[in-house]
C-alpha positions as CSV (number, residue, x, y, z in Angstrom):
1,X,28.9,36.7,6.8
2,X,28.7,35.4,3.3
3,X,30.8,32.5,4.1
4,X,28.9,31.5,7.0
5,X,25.5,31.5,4.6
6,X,27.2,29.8,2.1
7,X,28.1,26.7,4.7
8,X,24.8,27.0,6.2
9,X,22.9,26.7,2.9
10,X,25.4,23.6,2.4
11,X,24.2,22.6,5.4
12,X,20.8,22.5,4.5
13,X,21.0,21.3,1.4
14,X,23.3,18.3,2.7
15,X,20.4,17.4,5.1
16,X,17.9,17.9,2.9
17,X,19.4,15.5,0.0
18,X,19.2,12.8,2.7
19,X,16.0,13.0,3.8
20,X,15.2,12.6,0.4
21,X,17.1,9.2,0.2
22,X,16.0,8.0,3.0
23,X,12.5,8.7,1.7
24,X,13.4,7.0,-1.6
25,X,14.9,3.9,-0.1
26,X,12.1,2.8,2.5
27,X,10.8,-0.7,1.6
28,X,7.5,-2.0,2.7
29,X,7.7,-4.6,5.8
30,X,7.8,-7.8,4.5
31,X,5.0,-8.9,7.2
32,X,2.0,-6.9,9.5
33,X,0.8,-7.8,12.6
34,X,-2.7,-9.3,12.5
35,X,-2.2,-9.9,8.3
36,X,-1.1,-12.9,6.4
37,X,1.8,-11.8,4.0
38,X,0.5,-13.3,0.6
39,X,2.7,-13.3,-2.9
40,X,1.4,-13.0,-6.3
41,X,0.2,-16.6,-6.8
42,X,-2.1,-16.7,-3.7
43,X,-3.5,-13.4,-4.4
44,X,-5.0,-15.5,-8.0
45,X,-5.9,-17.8,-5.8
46,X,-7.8,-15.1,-3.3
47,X,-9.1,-13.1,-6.6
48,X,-10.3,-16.5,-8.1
49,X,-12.0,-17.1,-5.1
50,X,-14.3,-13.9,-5.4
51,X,-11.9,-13.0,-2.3
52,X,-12.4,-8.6,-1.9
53,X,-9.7,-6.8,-2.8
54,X,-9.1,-3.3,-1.7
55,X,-6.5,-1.0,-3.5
56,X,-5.1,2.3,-1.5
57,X,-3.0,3.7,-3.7
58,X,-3.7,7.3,-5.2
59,X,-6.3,8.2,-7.3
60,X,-4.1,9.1,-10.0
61,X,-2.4,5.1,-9.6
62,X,-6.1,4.2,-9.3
63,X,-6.9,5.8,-12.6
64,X,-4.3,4.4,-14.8
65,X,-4.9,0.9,-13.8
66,X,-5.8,-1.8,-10.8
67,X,-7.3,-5.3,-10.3
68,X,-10.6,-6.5,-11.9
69,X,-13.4,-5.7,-9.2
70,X,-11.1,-4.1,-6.7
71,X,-12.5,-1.5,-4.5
72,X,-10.9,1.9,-4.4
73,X,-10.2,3.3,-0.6
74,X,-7.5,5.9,-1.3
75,X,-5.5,5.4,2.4
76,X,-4.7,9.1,2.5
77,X,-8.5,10.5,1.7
78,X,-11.7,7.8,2.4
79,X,-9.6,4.8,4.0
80,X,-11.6,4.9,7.3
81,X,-12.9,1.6,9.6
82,X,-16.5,2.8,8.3
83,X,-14.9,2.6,4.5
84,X,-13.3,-0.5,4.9
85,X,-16.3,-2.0,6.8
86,X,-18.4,-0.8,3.7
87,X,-16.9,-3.3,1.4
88,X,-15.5,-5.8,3.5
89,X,-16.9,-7.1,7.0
90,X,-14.6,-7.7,10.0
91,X,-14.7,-11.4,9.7
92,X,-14.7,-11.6,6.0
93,X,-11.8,-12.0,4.2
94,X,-10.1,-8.9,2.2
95,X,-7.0,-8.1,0.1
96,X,-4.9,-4.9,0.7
97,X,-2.7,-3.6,-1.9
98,X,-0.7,-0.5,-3.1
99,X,2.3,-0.4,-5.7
100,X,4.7,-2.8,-4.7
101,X,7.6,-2.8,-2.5
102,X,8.2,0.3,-2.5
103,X,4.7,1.6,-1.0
104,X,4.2,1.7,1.9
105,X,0.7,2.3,1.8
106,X,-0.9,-1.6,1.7
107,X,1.3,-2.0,4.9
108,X,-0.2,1.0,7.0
109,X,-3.8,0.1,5.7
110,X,-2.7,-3.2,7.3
111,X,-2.1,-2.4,10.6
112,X,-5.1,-0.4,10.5
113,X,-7.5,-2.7,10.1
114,X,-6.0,-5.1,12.5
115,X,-6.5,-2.1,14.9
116,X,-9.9,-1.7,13.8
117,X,-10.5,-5.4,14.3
118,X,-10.7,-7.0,10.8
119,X,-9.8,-10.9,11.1
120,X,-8.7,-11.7,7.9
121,X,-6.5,-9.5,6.4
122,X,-4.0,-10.5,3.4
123,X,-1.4,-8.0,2.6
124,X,-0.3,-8.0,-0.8
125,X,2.9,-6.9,-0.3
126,X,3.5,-7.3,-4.0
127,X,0.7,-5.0,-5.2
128,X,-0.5,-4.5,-8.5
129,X,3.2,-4.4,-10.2
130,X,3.6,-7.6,-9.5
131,X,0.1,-8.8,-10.6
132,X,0.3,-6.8,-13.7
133,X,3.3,-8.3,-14.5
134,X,2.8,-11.9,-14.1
135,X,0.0,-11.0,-16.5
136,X,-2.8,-11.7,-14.3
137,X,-6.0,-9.0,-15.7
138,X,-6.5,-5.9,-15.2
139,X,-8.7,-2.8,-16.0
């Protein structure tokens, strides 16, 4: 009995580390339906442009740092079509972003509001890593 626990908690363990990699090593499409895929350089453009941009990352990401002017729609808590609406109308134009490749959250907001109907969605696949680090401002 002891053995068979042993290889069953092995078991679970095994399964368990690779949910975990497979968690770790999801990367954000590189295009949504209904968005334009922008880089870092158009998003300046966008931003100089007086262009809305809407950040979904965590409160806590939120917190330690984001765009100049961005609004703050955390996807998991008060990203809603009424939200998004609120700052941005369906035919305007609005910037989604999150923290890089790695999130996954600029890409679900995405294909939301093509759902809901916005027009002119730019995903920012890049997010504010990328901005921050071509040393574009931020607050």
């Amino acid at each position: 009995m002891k053995r068979v626990l042993s290889i069953f908690s092995a078991m679970v363990l095994s399964l368990a580390m690779m949910g975990l990699a497979t968690a770790e090593d999801k990367t954000s499409p590189e295009a949504v339906a209904g968005a334009t895929t922008v880089d870092t350089a158009k998003a300046k453009e966008l931003f100089d442009r007086g262009v809305v941009f809407v950040d979904v990352r965590s409160n806590k990401d939120w917190d330690a740092g984001r765009i100049p002017g961005a609004e703050h729609l955390e996807l998991k808590s008060n990203y809603s079509e009424a939200s998004l609406s609120g700052v941005a109308g369906k035919d305007k134009e609005v910037v989604l972003y999150c923290n890089g490749h790695k999130c996954l959250r600029s890409a679900e907001a995405s294909e939301m509001a093509a759902a809901w109907g916005f027009k002119k969605i730019y995903y920012y696949r890049d997010g504010f890593p990328a901005w921050q680090g071509a040393g574009y401002p931020v607050e």
